[in-house]
C-alpha positions in Angstrom: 15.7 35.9 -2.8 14.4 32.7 -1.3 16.1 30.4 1.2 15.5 26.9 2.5 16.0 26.0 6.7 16.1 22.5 6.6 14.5 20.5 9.5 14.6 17.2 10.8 12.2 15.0 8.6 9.3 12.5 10.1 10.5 9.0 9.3 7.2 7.2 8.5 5.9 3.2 8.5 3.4 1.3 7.4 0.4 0.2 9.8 -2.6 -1.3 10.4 -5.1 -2.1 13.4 -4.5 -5.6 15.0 -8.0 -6.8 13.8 -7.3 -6.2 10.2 -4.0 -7.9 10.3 -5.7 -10.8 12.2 -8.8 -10.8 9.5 -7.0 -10.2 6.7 -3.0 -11.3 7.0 0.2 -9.5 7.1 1.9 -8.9 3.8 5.1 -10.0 3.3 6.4 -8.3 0.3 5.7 -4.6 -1.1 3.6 -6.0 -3.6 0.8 -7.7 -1.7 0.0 -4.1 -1.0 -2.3 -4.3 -3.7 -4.0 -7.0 -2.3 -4.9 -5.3 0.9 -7.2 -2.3 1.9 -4.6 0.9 2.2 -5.1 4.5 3.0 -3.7 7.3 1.6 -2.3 8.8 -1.8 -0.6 8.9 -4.4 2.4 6.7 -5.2 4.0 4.9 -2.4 7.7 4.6 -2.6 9.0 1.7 -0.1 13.2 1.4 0.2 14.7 -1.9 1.9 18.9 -0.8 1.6 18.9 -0.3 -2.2 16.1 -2.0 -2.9 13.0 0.2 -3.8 9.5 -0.4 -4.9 6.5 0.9 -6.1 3.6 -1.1 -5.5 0.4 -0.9 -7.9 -1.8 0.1 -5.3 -6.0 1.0 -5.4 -6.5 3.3 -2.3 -9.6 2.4 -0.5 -9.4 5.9 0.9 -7.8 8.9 -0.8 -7.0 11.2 1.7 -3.4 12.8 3.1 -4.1 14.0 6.5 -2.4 11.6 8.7 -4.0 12.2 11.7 -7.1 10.6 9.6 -5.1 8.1 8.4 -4.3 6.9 12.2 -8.0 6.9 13.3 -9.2 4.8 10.1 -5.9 2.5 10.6 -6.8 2.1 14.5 -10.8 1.2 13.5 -9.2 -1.8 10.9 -10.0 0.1 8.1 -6.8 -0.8 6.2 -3.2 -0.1 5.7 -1.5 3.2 6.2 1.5 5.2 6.0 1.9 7.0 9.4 5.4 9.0 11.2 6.6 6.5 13.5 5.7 8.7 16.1 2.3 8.3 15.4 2.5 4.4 15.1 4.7 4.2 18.9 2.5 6.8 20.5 1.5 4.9 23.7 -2.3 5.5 23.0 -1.6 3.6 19.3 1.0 1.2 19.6 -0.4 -1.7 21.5 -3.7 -1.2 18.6 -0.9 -1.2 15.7 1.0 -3.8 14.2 4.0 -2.9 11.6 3.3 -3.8 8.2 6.6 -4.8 6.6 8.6 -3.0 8.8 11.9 -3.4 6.8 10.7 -1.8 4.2 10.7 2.6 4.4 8.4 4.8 3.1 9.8 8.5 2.1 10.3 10.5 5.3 8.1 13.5 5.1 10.6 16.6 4.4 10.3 19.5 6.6 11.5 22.9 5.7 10.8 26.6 6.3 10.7 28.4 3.2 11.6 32.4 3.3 12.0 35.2 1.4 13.6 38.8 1.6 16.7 40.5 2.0 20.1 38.7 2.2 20.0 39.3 5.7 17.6 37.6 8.1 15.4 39.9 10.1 16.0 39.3 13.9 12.2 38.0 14.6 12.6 35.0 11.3 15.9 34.1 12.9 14.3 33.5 16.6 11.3 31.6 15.3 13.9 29.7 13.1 15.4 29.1 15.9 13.0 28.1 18.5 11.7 25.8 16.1 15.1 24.3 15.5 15.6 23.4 19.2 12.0 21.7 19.6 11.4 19.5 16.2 13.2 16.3 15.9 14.1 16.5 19.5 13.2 14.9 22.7 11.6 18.2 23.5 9.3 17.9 20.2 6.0 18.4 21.3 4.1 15.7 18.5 6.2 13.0 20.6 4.2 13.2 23.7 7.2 12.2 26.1 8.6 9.5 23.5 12.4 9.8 22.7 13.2 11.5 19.3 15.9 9.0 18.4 15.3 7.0 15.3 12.2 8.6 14.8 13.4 11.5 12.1 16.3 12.4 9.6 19.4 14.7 9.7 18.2 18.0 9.1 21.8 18.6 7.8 21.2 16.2 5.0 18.7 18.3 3.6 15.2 18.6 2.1 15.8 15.4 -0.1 17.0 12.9 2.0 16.1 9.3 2.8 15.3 7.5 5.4 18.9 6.7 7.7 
Protein backbone atom coordinates (compact mmCIF):
# COMPACT_ATOMS: atom_id res chain seq x y z
CA UNK A 1 0.00 0.00 0.00
CA UNK A 2 1.28 3.47 -0.74
CA UNK A 3 0.22 6.73 0.87
CA UNK A 4 0.75 10.39 0.02
CA UNK A 5 1.64 13.24 3.11
CA UNK A 6 0.98 16.29 1.46
CA UNK A 7 3.21 19.34 2.23
CA UNK A 8 3.06 22.83 1.74
CA UNK A 9 4.11 23.59 -1.94
CA UNK A 10 6.94 26.40 -3.13
CA UNK A 11 4.97 29.06 -4.83
CA UNK A 12 7.49 30.08 -7.66
CA UNK A 13 8.04 33.55 -9.97
CA UNK A 14 9.60 34.60 -12.76
CA UNK A 15 13.04 36.52 -12.57
CA UNK A 16 15.83 38.03 -13.98
CA UNK A 17 19.10 40.08 -12.92
CA UNK A 18 18.58 43.88 -13.05
CA UNK A 19 21.13 44.22 -16.00
CA UNK A 20 19.26 42.00 -18.28
CA UNK A 21 16.06 43.71 -17.68
CA UNK A 22 17.84 47.06 -18.23
CA UNK A 23 19.71 45.63 -21.56
CA UNK A 24 17.08 43.84 -22.78
CA UNK A 25 13.41 45.08 -21.43
CA UNK A 26 10.73 43.68 -19.24
CA UNK A 27 8.10 41.70 -20.93
CA UNK A 28 4.78 42.57 -20.55
CA UNK A 29 2.73 39.63 -21.65
CA UNK A 30 3.44 35.68 -21.33
CA UNK A 31 4.22 35.60 -24.77
CA UNK A 32 7.20 37.89 -25.18
CA UNK A 33 8.75 35.02 -23.22
CA UNK A 34 9.90 33.77 -26.43
CA UNK A 35 11.51 36.77 -27.22
CA UNK A 36 13.74 36.74 -24.25
CA UNK A 37 16.75 34.56 -23.04
CA UNK A 38 14.98 32.02 -20.25
CA UNK A 39 16.26 29.28 -18.15
CA UNK A 40 14.95 26.20 -17.36
CA UNK A 41 12.65 23.26 -18.85
CA UNK A 42 10.12 21.97 -20.20
CA UNK A 43 6.67 23.71 -20.66
CA UNK A 44 6.06 26.68 -18.61
CA UNK A 45 2.55 27.00 -17.43
CA UNK A 46 1.80 30.84 -16.26
CA UNK A 47 -1.98 31.38 -14.55
CA UNK A 48 -3.21 35.19 -14.07
CA UNK A 49 -7.01 34.29 -12.15
CA UNK A 50 -8.39 32.02 -14.96
CA UNK A 51 -6.36 33.00 -17.38
CA UNK A 52 -3.46 30.54 -18.36
CA UNK A 53 -0.80 30.37 -20.86
CA UNK A 54 1.75 28.55 -22.41
CA UNK A 55 4.33 30.40 -24.03
CA UNK A 56 6.34 28.93 -27.06
CA UNK A 57 9.53 29.17 -25.46
CA UNK A 58 13.47 28.18 -26.72
CA UNK A 59 15.39 27.61 -23.46
CA UNK A 60 18.83 29.19 -23.68
CA UNK A 61 19.69 26.80 -20.93
CA UNK A 62 18.07 23.39 -20.22
CA UNK A 63 18.55 22.68 -16.82
CA UNK A 64 16.09 22.12 -13.58
CA UNK A 65 18.16 22.68 -10.56
CA UNK A 66 17.01 25.94 -9.28
CA UNK A 67 19.71 26.82 -7.28
CA UNK A 68 21.49 27.09 -10.86
CA UNK A 69 18.82 28.75 -12.27
CA UNK A 70 19.27 31.68 -9.46
CA UNK A 71 23.07 32.05 -10.07
CA UNK A 72 22.71 32.27 -13.99
CA UNK A 73 19.53 34.63 -13.38
CA UNK A 74 21.73 36.87 -10.85
CA UNK A 75 24.81 36.96 -13.63
CA UNK A 76 21.96 38.45 -16.42
CA UNK A 77 21.96 35.30 -18.10
CA UNK A 78 18.19 35.32 -18.77
CA UNK A 79 14.84 34.63 -17.41
CA UNK A 80 13.95 32.06 -14.78
CA UNK A 81 11.42 30.43 -12.79
CA UNK A 82 12.61 30.50 -9.10
CA UNK A 83 10.43 29.78 -5.36
CA UNK A 84 9.72 33.14 -4.29
CA UNK A 85 11.90 32.41 -1.51
CA UNK A 86 14.62 32.26 -3.62
CA UNK A 87 13.75 35.58 -5.60
CA UNK A 88 13.07 37.73 -1.80
CA UNK A 89 16.09 36.09 -0.16
CA UNK A 90 17.94 39.28 1.06
CA UNK A 91 21.24 38.25 -0.73
CA UNK A 92 18.92 38.13 -4.21
CA UNK A 93 16.28 40.50 -4.11
CA UNK A 94 17.78 43.84 -4.48
CA UNK A 95 19.83 41.88 -7.90
CA UNK A 96 16.22 40.61 -9.01
CA UNK A 97 13.52 42.21 -10.72
CA UNK A 98 9.98 40.32 -11.18
CA UNK A 99 9.23 39.38 -14.47
CA UNK A 100 5.41 39.62 -14.93
CA UNK A 101 4.69 39.21 -11.58
CA UNK A 102 0.82 38.81 -12.05
CA UNK A 103 1.25 36.01 -13.80
CA UNK A 104 2.04 32.34 -11.59
CA UNK A 105 4.01 29.68 -12.61
CA UNK A 106 2.93 26.03 -11.08
CA UNK A 107 3.96 25.81 -7.43
CA UNK A 108 6.32 23.03 -7.07
CA UNK A 109 4.31 20.10 -5.23
CA UNK A 110 5.90 18.64 -2.22
CA UNK A 111 5.01 15.25 -0.87
CA UNK A 112 6.35 12.31 0.99
CA UNK A 113 5.61 9.21 -0.61
CA UNK A 114 5.45 5.78 1.60
CA UNK A 115 4.87 2.42 1.58
CA UNK A 116 3.97 -0.46 4.06
CA UNK A 117 1.54 -1.62 6.36
CA UNK A 118 -1.77 0.20 7.04
CA UNK A 119 -0.25 1.40 10.07
CA UNK A 120 2.57 3.90 10.16
CA UNK A 121 5.66 2.76 12.04
CA UNK A 122 6.39 5.09 14.98
CA UNK A 123 9.95 6.44 13.39
CA UNK A 124 7.88 7.44 9.56
CA UNK A 125 5.35 9.17 11.72
CA UNK A 126 8.07 11.45 13.78
CA UNK A 127 10.05 12.33 10.58
CA UNK A 128 6.59 13.09 9.06
CA UNK A 129 6.11 14.98 11.66
CA UNK A 130 9.08 17.01 12.25
CA UNK A 131 9.03 17.78 8.81
CA UNK A 132 5.47 18.99 8.96
CA UNK A 133 6.28 21.53 11.66
CA UNK A 134 9.43 23.09 9.77
CA UNK A 135 8.38 23.30 5.83
CA UNK A 136 6.14 26.03 4.81
CA UNK A 137 6.66 27.68 8.07
CA UNK A 138 8.40 30.62 9.53
CA UNK A 139 10.72 28.06 11.07
CA UNK A 140 11.53 26.57 7.47
CA UNK A 141 15.01 26.54 7.14
CA UNK A 142 15.34 27.43 2.93
CA UNK A 143 13.74 30.86 4.22
CA UNK A 144 16.76 32.18 5.95
CA UNK A 145 14.75 34.29 8.66
CA UNK A 146 12.08 35.45 5.89
CA UNK A 147 8.35 35.00 6.87
CA UNK A 148 6.62 31.90 5.24
CA UNK A 149 3.43 33.81 4.51
CA UNK A 150 2.50 33.99 0.83
CA UNK A 151 5.44 32.19 -0.02
CA UNK A 152 3.82 28.40 -0.29
CA UNK A 153 0.34 26.51 -0.75
CA UNK A 154 -2.06 24.73 1.67
CA UNK A 155 -0.68 21.51 2.13
CA UNK A 156 -4.38 20.51 2.91
CA UNK A 157 -5.28 21.19 -0.69
CA UNK A 158 -3.12 18.60 -1.81
CA UNK A 159 -0.41 17.46 -4.25
CA UNK A 160 -2.32 19.18 -7.25
CA UNK A 161 -3.02 22.43 -6.23
CA UNK A 162 -2.47 25.91 -7.62
CA UNK A 163 -1.11 28.72 -6.75
CA UNK A 164 -3.61 30.75 -3.90
Amino acid sequence: MRRVRPFPGTKRGLFASRDYITEYGNPVTPDELAAHSCIGSGTWKLSRGLKVATPNIVFKVVLSDPGVHLHLALSGVGIAILPLYMGKHPDSRNRLVAVLPHWSPEPITLCALFSGPARMTPKVQVLLDFLGEYIGTDRDPRLHRLPARGLFTDSRLGPTSGPS
